[in-house]
BAZA-767094 format. One record per residue (C-alpha): residue in one letter; x, y, z. Coordinates in steps of 0.1 Angstrom, whole numbers, plus 5000, padded with zeros to 4 digits. Layout:
AXYZ
...
// end
This chain:
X796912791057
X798012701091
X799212991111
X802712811117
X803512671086
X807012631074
X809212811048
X808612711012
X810612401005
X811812391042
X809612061059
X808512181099
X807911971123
X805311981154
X803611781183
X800311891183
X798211811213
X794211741208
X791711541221
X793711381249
X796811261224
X799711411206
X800211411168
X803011421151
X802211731121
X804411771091
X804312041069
X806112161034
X805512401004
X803612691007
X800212820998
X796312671001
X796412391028
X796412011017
X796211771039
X797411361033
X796411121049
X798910821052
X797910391048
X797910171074
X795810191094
X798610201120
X801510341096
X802710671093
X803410951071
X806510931061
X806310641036
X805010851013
X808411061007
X809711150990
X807111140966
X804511300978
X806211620980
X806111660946
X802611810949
X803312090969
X803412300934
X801712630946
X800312420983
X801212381014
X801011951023
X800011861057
X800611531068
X800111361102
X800911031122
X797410921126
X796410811166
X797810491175
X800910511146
X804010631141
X805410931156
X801410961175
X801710651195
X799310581224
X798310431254
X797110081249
X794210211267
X793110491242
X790310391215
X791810431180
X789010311162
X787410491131
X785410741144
X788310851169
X790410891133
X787411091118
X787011311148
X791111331151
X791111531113
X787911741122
X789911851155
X793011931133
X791012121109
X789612331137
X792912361154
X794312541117
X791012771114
X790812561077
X786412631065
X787112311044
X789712041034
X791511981003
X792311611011
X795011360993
X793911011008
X796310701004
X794810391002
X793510301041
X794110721041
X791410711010
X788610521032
X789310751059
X788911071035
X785610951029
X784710871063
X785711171070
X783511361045
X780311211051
X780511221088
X781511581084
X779811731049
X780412061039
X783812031054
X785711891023
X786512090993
X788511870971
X789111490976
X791811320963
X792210920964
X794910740954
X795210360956
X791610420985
X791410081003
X788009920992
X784510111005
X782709781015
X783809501033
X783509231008
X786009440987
X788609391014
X788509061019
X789109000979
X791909260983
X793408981016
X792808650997
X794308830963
X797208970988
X797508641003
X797808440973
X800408700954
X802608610990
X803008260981
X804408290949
X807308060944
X809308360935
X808908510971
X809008210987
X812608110970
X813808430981
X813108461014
X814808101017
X818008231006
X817908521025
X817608291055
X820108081046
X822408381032
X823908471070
X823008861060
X821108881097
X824608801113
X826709031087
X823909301084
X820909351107
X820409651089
X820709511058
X818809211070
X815809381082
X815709641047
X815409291031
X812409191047
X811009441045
X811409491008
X809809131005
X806909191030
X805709441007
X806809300970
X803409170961
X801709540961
X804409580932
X803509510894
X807609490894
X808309360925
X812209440922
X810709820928
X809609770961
X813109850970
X812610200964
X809710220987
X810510391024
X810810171047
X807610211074
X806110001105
X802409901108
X801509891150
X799409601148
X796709671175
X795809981159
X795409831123
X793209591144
X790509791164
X790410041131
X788909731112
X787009561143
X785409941145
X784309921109
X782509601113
X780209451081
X780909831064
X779609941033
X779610301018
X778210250988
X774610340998
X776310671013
X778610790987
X776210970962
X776011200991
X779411330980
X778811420943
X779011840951
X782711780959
X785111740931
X787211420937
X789611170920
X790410820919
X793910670909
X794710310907
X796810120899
X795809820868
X797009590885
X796909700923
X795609340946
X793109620955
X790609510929
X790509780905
X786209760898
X786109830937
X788010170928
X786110210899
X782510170916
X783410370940
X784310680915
X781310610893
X779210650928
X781210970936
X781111120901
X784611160901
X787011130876
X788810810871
X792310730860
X793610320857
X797510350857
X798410080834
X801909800847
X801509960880
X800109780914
X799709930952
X802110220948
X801810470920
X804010700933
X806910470931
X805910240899
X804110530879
X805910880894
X805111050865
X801610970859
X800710980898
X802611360902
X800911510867
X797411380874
X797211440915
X798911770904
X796711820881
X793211790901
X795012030931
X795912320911
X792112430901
X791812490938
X794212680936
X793612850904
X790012860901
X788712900861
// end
């Protein structure tokens, strides 16, 4: 566990200062150390609550604003590619004195799990991926044309018209801005009307960017049977518009076990709480009560 965690059920707070930037550390719960990694690339952590918490049965979660995101901005100047991301969370684990990572991953924070573990094998003890953004390019761009095309939908079109014509931005800015945002991110939703209940985040734009540019033509599907010794666990979402056989593949190449969450899209921790809290649970606890 890190030396300066928190009380149990108390969240701390930290700056902490590595590799020539500052990230912004969040801990809660109490006991073995798991960290999660947030989406984006370029968002931040706190999207994820107040889910997420729900985990820290018996653990101690560790999030963090990524480089480049967040509450961890930087200089325009400062690379916040992939590999600075990987060597970011192998610079945190040394900084907590952690032999090996128990690591939740949401979806771009899924890819970067992996990333993680094969540059760094030996280092990861349990991998959890929730919603993981697709392991080869190819994937991806399915995941932007299916995003693309769920964005048009007459539905989503209409209402953004009569939120422009509504006078809400003049009334409300607040309320305005809530709005958008609740319709920027609808189509992850198999009920879009639950997007609402998604925290608001922000995605800085030239981080999401370089991450991608850095990853280039990927694919780590040659790579990932490299990663069968560590017990690991994909959930997705049926109908997430990251295509579900990309998930899928990407377990069966793992080994690890695999779990489809039926009327559910992008978010299981919003549209499927229950399933997403007993299952993720579920996987942690063995490392924390070994059989």
């Amino acid at each position: 566990m890190p030396e300066d965690a928190g009380e149990p059920g108390v969240a701390s707070e930290a700056l902490v200062p590595l590799r020539g930037v500052e990230l912004f550390v969040r801990r809660f719960g109490s006991g073995p150390a798991a960290v999660v990694l947030h989406g984006g690339p370029g968002a931040h952590h706190d999207y994820l609550l107040p889910a997420f918490d729900a985990l820290a049965d018996g653990r101690e979660l560790v999030y963090y604003d990524q480089r480049g995101g967040g509450r961890s901005p930087v200089a325009r100047d400062v690379p916040v590619g992939w590999t600075e991301q990987v060597a970011d969370l192998e610079a945190l684990r040394e900084c907590w004195r952690l032999e090996r990572l128990t690591v939740v991953g949401y979806s771009w924070g899924g890819l970067l799990a992996l990333l993680y573990a094969l540059e760094h094998p030996g280092r990861v003890e349990r991998l959890a991926l929730v919603s993981p953004a697709p392991t080869w390019r190819g994937a991806r761009e399915r995941f932007e044309r299916r995003f693309a095309e769920r964005n048009v939908d007459p539905s989503f079109q209409e209402a953004r018209r009569e939120l422009r014509e509504s006078g809400l931005r003049e009334r409300d800015p607040a309320a305005f801005q809530q709005r958008i945002f609740e319709l920027s991110v609808a189509p992850y939703f198999f009920d879009p009307a639950r997007a609402t209940e998604l925290t608001p985040f922000r995605v800085t734009g030239r981080t999401q960017q370089e991450v991608w540019h850095s990853l280039g033509d990927y694919d780590l599907r040659p790579r990932l049977p490299e990663l069968r010794g560590v017990p690991s666990l994909v959930l997705h979402g049926e109908d997430d518009p990251i295509p579900i056989d990309a998930a899928r593949a990407a377990a069966e190449l793992l080994g690890a076990e695999f779990r489809a969450v039926r009327r559910c899209g992008h978010v299981p921790y919003v549209e499927a709480f229950g399933v997403f809290r007993e299952v993720v649970g579920r996987f942690l606890r063995p490392a924390i009560f070994p059989v």
